[in-house]
N, C-alpha and C positions, 0 to 999 in steps of 0.2 A: 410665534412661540419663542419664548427665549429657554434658555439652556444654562445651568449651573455650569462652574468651572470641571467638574466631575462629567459632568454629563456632554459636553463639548467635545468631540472629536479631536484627536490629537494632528499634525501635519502629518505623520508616516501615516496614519489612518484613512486620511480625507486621498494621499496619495495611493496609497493600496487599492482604494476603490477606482479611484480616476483611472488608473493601470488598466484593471480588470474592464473599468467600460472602455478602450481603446481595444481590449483582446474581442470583446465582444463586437463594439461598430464593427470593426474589421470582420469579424464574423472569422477570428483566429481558433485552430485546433493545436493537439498536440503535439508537438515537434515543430510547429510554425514560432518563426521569428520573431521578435518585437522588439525595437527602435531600442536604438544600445541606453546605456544611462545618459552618454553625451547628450546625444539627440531630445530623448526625455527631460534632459536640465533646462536644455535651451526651449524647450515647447512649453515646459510648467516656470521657467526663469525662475528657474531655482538652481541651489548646486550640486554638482553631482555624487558627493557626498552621501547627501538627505535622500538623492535619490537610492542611490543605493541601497541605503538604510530599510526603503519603503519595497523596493525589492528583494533583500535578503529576508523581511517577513511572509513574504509572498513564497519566495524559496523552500521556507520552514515547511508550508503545508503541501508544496506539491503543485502549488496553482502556475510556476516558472521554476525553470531549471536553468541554473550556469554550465557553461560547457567554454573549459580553458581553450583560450587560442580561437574560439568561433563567436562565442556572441551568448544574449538571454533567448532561452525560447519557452514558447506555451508547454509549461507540464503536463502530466499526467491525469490529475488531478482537478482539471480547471473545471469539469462538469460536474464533478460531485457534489453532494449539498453535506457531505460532512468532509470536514478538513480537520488537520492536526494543529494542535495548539502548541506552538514553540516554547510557551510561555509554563506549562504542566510541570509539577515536581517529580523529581529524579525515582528513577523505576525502583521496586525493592522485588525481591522474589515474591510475595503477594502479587503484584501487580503483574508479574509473569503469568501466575495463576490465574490471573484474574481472567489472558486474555484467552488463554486454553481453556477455562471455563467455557467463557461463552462460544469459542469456537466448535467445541463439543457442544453446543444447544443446536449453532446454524448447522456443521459442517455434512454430519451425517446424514441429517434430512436432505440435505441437496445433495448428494452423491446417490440418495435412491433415487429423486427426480434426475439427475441427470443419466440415469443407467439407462434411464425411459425414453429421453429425449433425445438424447445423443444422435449428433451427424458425424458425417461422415470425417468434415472440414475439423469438429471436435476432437475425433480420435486423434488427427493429425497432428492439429495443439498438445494434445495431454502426453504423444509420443516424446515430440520436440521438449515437452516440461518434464516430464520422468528425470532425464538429464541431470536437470538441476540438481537434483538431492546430491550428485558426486562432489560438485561446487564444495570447496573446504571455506569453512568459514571465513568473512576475512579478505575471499577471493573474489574474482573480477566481478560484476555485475551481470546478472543474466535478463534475459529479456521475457522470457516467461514464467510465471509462479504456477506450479503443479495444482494449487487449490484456488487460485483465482480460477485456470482453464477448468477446472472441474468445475465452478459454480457457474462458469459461460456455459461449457454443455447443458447445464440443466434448463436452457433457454429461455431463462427469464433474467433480463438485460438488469433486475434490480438486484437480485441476488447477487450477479457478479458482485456492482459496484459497493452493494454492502459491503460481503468479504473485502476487497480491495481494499475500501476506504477504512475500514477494521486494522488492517495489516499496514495500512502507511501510517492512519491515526499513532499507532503503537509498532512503530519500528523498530523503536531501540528493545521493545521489550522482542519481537519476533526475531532480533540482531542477537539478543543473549537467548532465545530457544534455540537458533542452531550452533550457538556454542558448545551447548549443555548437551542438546542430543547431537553428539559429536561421532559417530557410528553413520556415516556416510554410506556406505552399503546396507547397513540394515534399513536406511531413511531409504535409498532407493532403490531396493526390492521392496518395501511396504508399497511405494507407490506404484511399483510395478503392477505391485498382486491388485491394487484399487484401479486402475487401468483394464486387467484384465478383465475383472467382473462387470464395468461400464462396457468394454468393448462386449460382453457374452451379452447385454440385458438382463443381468441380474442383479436384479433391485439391492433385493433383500441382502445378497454378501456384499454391495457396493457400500451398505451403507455400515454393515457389521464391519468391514476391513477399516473403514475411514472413525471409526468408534476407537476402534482397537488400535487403531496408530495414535490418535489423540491420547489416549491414554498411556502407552506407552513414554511419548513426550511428556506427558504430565508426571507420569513415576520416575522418570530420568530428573527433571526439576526437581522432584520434593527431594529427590535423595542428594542432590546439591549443594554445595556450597559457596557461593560467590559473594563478594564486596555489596553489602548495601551503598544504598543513594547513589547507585550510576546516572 
């Protein structure tokens, strides 16, 4: 089969994939290593540059992470079958909505499933993520997201990685929602109060509290004003 100039896969493209099958042979997860860009020039003889290039799109969606002074390792992201597109136009408050929209469609449904499902190892998580909401914007990286560990509890390994892959897809917009809902004690007594009803088994307020905080975030948005085209 031959292939138009359009349709021909680019180098950084045919590299992105070669990458991805070296994480996979190796049978790599995440936080595991992968052969610096030196080593990757000298194996594809190419230079490291291009490699780079082929890496920093790999970076954009999550599938490899840079970490200064150490080395590339396998992301977050590298199981997911949806990833973020580096390449996407610049967010506008619509697109903010957009993505509080749809998290009001998933979120509250699985805060009742997970009120039902819930272990014990979950409570543990959702404790350690409550936290978070103190985090001021801006500020250091946290290791656990309060509504990813809510859609784990709901024990379906798919829901997690929806949410997840939702919230890295649309980062920058989930970057300008905790700007916006800037009330860091109110974000984290809300998640308190949705804690407490997964920890009682109560569905039905598990899912009314995680409704009502969506919403909240969304009336703090609309009444807004920021810089279009970020």
């Amino acid at each position: 089969m031959t292939y138009s100039t359009a349709e021909t896969p680019s180098l950084s493209d045919r590299l992105t994939e070669a990458i991805l099958g070296i994480i996979r042979d190796q049978d790599l997860g995440p936080g595991d290593a992968i052969p610096s860009a030196r080593e990757l020039a000298k194996r594809f003889e190419l230079t490291t540059p291009t490699i780079r290039e082929a890496l920093r799109k790999l970076e954009a969606t999550g599938a490899v992470e840079f970490r200064h002074g150490s080395g590339t390792y396998v992301g977050p992201t590298i199981n997911n079958v949806v990833l973020a597109n580096p390449h996407r136009p610049p967010i506008t408050k619509e697109s903010v909505l957009q993505l509080i929209g749809a998290r009001l469609v998933i979120e509250p449904a699985v805060a009742r499933q997970s009120a039902l499902a819930r272990g014990a190892e979950n409570l543990e998580r959702l404790e350690a993520a409550v936290t978070n909401a103190l985090v001021p914007p801006g500020g250091p990286a946290f290791a656990l997201n309060f509504h990813v560990e809510l859609a784990a509890a709901s024990g379906n390994p798919l829901l997690e990685e929806v949410l997840a892959s939702l919230l890295k897809v649309r980062l920058r917009e989930q970057q300008q929602i905790r700007q916006l809902y800037d009330n860091r004690n109110r974000d984290h007594e809300e998640h308190r109060a949705i804690l407490d009803a997964v920890r009682a088994q109560d569905a039905a307020e598990a899912e009314r509290l995680t409704r009502e905080h969506l919403d909240n975030i969304r009336a703090a948005v609309q009444s807004a004003t920021f810089p279009e085209g970020l």
